[in-house]
C-alpha positions as CSV (number, residue, x, y, z in Angstrom):
1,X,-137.3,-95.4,75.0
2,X,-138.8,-92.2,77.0
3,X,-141.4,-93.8,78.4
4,X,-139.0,-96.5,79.7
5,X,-136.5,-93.6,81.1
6,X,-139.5,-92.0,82.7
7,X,-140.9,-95.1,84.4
8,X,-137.7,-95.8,85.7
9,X,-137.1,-92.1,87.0
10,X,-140.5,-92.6,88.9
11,X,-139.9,-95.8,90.4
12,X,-136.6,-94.2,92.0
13,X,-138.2,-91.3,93.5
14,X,-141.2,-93.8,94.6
15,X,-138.4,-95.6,96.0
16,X,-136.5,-92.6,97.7
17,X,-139.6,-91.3,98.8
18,X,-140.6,-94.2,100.9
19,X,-137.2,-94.2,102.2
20,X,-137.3,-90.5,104.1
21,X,-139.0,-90.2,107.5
22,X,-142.5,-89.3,107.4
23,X,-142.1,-86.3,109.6
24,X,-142.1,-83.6,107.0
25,X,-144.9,-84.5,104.8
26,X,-144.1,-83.2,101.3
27,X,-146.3,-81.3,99.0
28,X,-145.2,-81.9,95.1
29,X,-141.8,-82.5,96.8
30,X,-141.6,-79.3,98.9
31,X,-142.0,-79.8,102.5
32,X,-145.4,-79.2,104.1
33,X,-145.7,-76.1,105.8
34,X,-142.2,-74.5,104.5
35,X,-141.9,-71.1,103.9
36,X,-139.0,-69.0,102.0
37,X,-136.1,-69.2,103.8
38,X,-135.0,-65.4,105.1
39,X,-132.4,-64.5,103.4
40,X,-129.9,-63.5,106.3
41,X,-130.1,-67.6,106.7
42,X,-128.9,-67.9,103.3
43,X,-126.7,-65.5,103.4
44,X,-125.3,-67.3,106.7
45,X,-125.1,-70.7,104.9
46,X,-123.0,-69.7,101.9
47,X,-121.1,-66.1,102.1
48,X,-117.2,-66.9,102.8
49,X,-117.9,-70.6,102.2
50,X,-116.9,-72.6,99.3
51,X,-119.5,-75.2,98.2
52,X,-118.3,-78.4,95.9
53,X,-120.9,-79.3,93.7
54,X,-122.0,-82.8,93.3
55,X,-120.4,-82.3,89.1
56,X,-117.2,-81.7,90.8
57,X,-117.1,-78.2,90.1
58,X,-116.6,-75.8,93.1
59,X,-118.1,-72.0,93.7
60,X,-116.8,-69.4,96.0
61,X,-119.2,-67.1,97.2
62,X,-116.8,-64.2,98.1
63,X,-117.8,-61.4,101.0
64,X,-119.2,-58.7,99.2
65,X,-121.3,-60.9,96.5
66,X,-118.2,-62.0,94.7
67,X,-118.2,-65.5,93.1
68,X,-115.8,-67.5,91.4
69,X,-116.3,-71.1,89.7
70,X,-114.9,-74.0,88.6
71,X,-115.8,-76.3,86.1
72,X,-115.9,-79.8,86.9
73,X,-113.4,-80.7,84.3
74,X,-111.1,-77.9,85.9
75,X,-110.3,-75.8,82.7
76,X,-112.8,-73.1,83.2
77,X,-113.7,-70.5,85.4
78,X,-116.6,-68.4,86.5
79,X,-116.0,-65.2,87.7
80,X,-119.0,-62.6,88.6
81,X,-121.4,-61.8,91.0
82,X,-123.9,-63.9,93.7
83,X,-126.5,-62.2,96.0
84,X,-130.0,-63.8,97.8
85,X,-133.6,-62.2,97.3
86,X,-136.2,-61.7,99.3
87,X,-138.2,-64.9,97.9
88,X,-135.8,-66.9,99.4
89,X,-133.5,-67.5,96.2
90,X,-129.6,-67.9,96.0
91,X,-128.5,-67.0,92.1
92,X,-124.8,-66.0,91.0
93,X,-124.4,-64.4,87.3
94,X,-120.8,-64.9,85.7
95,X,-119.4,-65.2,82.4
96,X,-117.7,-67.9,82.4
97,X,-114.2,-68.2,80.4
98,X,-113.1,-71.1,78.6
99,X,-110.4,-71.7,75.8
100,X,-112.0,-73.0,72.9
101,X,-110.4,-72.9,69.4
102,X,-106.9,-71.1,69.9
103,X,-109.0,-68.2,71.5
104,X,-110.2,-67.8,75.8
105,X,-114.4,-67.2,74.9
106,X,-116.4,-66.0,77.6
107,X,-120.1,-67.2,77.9
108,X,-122.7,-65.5,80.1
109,X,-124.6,-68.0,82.9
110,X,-127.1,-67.2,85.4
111,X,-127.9,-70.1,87.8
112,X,-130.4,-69.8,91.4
113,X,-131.6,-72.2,93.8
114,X,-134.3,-71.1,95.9
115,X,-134.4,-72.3,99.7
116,X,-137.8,-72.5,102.1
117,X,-137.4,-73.9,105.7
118,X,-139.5,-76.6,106.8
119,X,-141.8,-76.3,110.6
120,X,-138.8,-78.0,111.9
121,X,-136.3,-75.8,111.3
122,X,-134.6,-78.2,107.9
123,X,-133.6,-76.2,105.1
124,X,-134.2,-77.7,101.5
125,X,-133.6,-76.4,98.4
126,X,-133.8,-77.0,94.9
127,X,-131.6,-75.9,91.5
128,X,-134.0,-73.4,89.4
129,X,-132.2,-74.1,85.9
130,X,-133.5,-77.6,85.6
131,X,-136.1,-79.3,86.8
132,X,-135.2,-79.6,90.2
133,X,-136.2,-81.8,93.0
134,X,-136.8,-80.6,96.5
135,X,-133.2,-82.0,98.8
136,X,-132.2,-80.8,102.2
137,X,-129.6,-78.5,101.9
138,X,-126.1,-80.5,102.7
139,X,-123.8,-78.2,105.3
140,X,-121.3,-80.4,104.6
141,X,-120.5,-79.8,100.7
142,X,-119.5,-76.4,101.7
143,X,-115.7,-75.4,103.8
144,X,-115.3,-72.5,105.2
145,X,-112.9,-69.5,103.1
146,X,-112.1,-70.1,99.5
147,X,-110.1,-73.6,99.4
148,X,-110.3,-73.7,95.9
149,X,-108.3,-70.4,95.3
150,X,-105.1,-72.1,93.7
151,X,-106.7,-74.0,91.7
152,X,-108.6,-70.9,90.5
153,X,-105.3,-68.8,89.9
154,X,-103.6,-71.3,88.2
155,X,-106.8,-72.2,85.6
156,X,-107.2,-68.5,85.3
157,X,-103.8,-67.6,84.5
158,X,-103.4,-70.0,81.8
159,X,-106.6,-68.9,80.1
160,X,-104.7,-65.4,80.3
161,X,-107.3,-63.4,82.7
């Protein structure tokens, strides 16, 4: 049954990858040529923005490197800290609090992305935790201020924090 997941998984990248334009040539799925992305570009892409995750969870990466989360089943929240290294990478560590049993637990999580820039200027990045495939990073997932604030009160207060 693996082997059967696995063929299929490569004939829909085969398929995606014939799909994209030839102009960046990619290199074990990183763009050709790409270097780290600086991290004052990062920083420009995400600080004051909130991004909504493809899960349908939602992070706010707060001025200052604060972050707050949201589950995508909207009854948990992340709170702790973001910040972008010189290697190009994006991470945000934050216990995240969740009511399990009668009793709000909080469990520790790390996540990072790292970013490189194409010769034509494209972002991409990929997500670090898992094996993660090279995409172009998506401006439009992300709003500007925290538009998920309420949402993160209101979860919040009824796990008591």
């Amino acid at each position: 049954m693996t082997s059967v997941k696995q063929s299929l998984r490569l004939a829909v990248a085969a398929c995606v990858l014939a799909a994209m334009p030839a102009a960046p040539a990619l290199a074990g799925g990183k763009p050709k040529g790409a270097k780290a992305t600086p991290p004052e570009v990062i920083l420009q892409l995400y600080a004051g923005k909130t991004s909504n995750w493809n899960s349908g969870g939602h992070a706010y990466w707060g001025p200052g490197g604060r972050f707050q989360g949201i589950n995508k089943t909207k009854d948990a929240v992340g709170i702790g800290k973001w910040y972008v290294t010189r290697q190009g990478k994006l991470c945000h560590e934050a216990n995240w609090h969740k009511a399990e049993g009668g009793a709000v637990k909080a469990y520790p999580h790390k996540s990072c992305w790292q970013f490189v820039t194409a010769p034509d200027g494209t972002v991409w990045e990929r997500y670090l935790n898992e094996d993660g495939d090279w995409y172009r990073h998506k401006p439009g997932k992300q709003v500007n201020g925290n538009s998920q604030q309420r949402l993160f009160g209101r979860i919040s207060r009824d796990l008591g924090l």
